[in-house]
C-alpha positions in Angstrom: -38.2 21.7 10.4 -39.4 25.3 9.3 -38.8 27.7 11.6 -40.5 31.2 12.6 -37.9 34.8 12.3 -37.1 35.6 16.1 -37.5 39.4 15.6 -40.8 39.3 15.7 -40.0 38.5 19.3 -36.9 40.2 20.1 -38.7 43.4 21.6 -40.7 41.4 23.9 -37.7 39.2 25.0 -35.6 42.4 25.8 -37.9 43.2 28.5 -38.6 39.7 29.7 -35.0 39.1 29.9 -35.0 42.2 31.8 -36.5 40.9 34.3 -35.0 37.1 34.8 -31.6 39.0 34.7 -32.3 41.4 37.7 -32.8 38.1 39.9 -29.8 36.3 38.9 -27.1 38.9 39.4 -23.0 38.0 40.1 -21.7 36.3 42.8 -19.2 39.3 42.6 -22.6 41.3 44.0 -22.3 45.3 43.7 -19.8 46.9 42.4 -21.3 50.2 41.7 -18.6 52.0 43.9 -15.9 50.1 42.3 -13.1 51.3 40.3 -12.8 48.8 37.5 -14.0 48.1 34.0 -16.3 45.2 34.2 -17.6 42.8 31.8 -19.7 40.0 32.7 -19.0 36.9 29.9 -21.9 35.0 28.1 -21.1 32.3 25.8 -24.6 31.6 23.9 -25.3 27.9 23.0 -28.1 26.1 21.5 -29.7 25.3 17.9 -31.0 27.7 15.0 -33.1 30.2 16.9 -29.9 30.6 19.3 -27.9 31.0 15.9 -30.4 33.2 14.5 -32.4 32.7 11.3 -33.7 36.4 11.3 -33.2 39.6 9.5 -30.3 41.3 11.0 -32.1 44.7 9.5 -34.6 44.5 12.0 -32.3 43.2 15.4 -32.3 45.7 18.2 -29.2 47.3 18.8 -26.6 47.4 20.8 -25.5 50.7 22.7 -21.6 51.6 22.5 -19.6 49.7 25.0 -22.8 47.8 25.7 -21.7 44.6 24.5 -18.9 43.0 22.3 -18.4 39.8 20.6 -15.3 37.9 21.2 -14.4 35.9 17.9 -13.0 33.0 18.8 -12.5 31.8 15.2 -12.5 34.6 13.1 -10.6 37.0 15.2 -7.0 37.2 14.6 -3.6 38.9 16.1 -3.4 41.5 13.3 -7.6 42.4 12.9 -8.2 42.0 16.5 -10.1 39.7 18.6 -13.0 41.9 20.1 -15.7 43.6 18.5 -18.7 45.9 19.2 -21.8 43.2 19.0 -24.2 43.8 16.5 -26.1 40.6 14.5 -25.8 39.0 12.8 -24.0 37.5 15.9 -21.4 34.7 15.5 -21.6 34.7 11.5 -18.5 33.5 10.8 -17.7 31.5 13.9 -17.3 28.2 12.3 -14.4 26.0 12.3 -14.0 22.5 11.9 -15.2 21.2 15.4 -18.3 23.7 15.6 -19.6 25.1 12.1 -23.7 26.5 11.3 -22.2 26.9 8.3 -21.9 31.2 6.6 -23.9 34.0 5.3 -23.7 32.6 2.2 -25.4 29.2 2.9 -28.2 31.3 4.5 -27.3 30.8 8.4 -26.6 33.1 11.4 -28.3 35.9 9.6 -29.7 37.7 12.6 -31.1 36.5 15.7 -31.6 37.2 19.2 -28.5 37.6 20.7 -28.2 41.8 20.5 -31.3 42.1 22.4 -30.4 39.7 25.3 -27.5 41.5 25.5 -28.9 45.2 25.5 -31.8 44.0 28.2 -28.4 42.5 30.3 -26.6 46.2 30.5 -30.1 48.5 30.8 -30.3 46.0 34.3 -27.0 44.9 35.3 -25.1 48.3 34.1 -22.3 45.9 32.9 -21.3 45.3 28.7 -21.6 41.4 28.3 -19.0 40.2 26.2 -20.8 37.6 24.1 -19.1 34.0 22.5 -21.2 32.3 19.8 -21.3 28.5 19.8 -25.1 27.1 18.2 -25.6 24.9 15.7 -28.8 24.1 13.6 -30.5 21.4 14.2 -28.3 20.1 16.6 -29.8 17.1 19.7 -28.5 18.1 23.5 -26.9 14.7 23.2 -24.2 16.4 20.8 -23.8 19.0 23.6 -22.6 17.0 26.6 -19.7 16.9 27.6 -16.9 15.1 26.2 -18.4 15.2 22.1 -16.7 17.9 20.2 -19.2 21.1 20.4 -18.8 20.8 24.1 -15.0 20.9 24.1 -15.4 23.0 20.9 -17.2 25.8 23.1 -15.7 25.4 26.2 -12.4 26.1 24.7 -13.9 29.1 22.9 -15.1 30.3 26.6 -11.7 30.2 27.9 -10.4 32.0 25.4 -12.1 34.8 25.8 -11.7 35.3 29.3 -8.3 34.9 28.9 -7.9 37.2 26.5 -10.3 40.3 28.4 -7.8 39.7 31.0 -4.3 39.3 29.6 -5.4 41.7 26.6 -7.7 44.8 27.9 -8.4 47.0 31.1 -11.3 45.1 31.9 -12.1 42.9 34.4 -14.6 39.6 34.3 -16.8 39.8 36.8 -18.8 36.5 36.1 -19.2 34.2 33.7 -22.9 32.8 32.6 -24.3 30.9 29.7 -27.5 31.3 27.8 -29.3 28.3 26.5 -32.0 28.0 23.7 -32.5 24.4 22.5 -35.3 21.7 22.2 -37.0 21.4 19.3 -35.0 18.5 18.4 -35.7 16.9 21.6 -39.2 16.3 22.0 -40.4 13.4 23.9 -36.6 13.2 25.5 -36.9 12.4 29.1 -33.2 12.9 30.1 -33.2 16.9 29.0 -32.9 18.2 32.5 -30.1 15.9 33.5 -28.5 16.4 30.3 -28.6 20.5 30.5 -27.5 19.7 34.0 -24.4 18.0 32.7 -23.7 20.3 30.8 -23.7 23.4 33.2 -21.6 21.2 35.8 -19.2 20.5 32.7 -18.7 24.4 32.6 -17.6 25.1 36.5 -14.0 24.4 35.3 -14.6 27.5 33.2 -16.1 29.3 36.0 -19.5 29.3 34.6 -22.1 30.4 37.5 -25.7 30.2 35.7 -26.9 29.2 33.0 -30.1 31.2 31.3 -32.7 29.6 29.2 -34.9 30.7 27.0 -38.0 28.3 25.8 -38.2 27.1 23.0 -41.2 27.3 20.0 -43.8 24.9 20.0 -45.7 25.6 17.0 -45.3 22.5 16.0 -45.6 18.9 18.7 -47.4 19.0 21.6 -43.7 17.0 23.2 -41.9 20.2 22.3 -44.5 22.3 24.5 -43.8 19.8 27.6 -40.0 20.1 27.0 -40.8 23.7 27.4 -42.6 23.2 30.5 -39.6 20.6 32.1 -36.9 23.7 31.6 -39.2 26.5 33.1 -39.8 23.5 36.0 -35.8 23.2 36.5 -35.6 27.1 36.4 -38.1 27.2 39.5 -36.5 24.4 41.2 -32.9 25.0 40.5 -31.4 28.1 41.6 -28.5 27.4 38.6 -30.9 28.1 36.0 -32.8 31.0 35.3 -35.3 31.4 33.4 -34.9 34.2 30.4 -38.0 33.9 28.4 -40.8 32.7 27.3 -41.4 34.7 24.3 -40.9 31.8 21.8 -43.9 30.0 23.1 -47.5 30.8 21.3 -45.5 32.2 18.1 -48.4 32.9 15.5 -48.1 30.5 12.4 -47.6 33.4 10.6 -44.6 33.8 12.2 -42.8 30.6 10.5 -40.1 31.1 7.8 -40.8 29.0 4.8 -37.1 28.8 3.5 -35.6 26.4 6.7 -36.7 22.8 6.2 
């Protein structure tokens, strides 16, 4: 399936997000007056346009201390395990039980991930610290829990919250997920249940909401009414919240003509 380069979206998405994110908050509520370092913790699962398929040239920017990237795979005792976030996000998080494959095979080359983030702190006024776990092409069926990305990702998760808190002077104050997947579901009339799955699968890791962002329709009229089920669980659930919307409408134009 060819896909369209997300930064032609990403300025829009940083204010929609904007927006979704000043609704959700913490269940830790305001801690303006408090002491502590905060982070609030975003693991960000999903298929290519979660991954990113974009020009990391052209991402927008983090602000220092506005976000970092926990590498759950990469990161190492000696080299560290926490970085400033910048795309392209998650490039070499890949091991043997979650893998988009590397730079070098033309994945995870810049994507959405730095603007979610910088819309999060301009609202919230807390860094996120970010955990990559997408993969290409990937069904929500290989998401549930129990099949290897799952366990794969939940293990990342707990990782890095374990490490902010063993490890730095920070403090979690929540824990969320973001959630862009669908193309490869069209026409599946299980997808709420089975994002529903998966969010409950996450409470053990302390996972509060989960964020979703649409995803493009350019091309099947099933992907436009998967679409339209996640905004419908957004307004009827108060677990999800809905991001964005920016992928919907995407000019053809807009498609990359490398991804097939």
């Amino acid at each position: 399936m060819k896909k369209f380069t997300f930064m032609h979206v990403a300025a829009p998405l940083l204010a929609a997000c904007a927006v979704a994110l000043s609704a959700a908050g913490c269940s830790q509520g305001d801690t303006s007056a408090d002491e502590k370092d905060y982070t609030d913790v975003f693991i960000f699962m999903g298929q290519s346009n979660m991954a990113g398929r974009g020009n990391a040239a052209e991402a927008i920017p983090c602000g220092e201390g506005h976000a970092y990237e926990f590498r759950a795979v990469s990161g190492n005792d000696t080299d560290g395990w926490l970085y400033p976030l910048e795309e392209p996000f998650g490039a070499n998080e890949n091991n043997a039980a979650l893998s988009d494959g590397t730079n070098e095979d033309g994945k995870k080359t810049g994507g959405m991930t730095s603007a979610f983030c910088e819309a999060y702190y301009r609202t919230a006024g807390v860094p996120v610290t970010a955990v990559s776990a997408s993969v290409g092409g990937t069904e929500i069926s290989q998401w549930l829990p129990g099949t290897d990305y799952f366990n794969e990702s939940k293990r990342r998760l707990d990782e890095c919250v374990e490490y902010i808190e063993s490890q730095t002077d920070m403090t979690v104050r929540c824990i969320n997920m973001v959630w862009c997947q669908g193309e490869s579901d069209a026409g599946n009339a299980l997808y709420a249940e089975q994002l529903k799955s998966i969010l409950q699968g996450l409470r053990s890791s302390f996972v509060e909401h989960c964020f979703v962002i649409t995803p493009s329709e350019y091309d099947s009229p099933l992907t436009a009414e998967l679409a339209d089920s996640q905004i419908a669980l957004c307004r009827d659930d108060e677990d999800f919240v809905l991001a964005s919307v920016k992928f919907r409408n995407v000019p053809l134009s807009y498609k990359r003509q490398s991804d097939d």
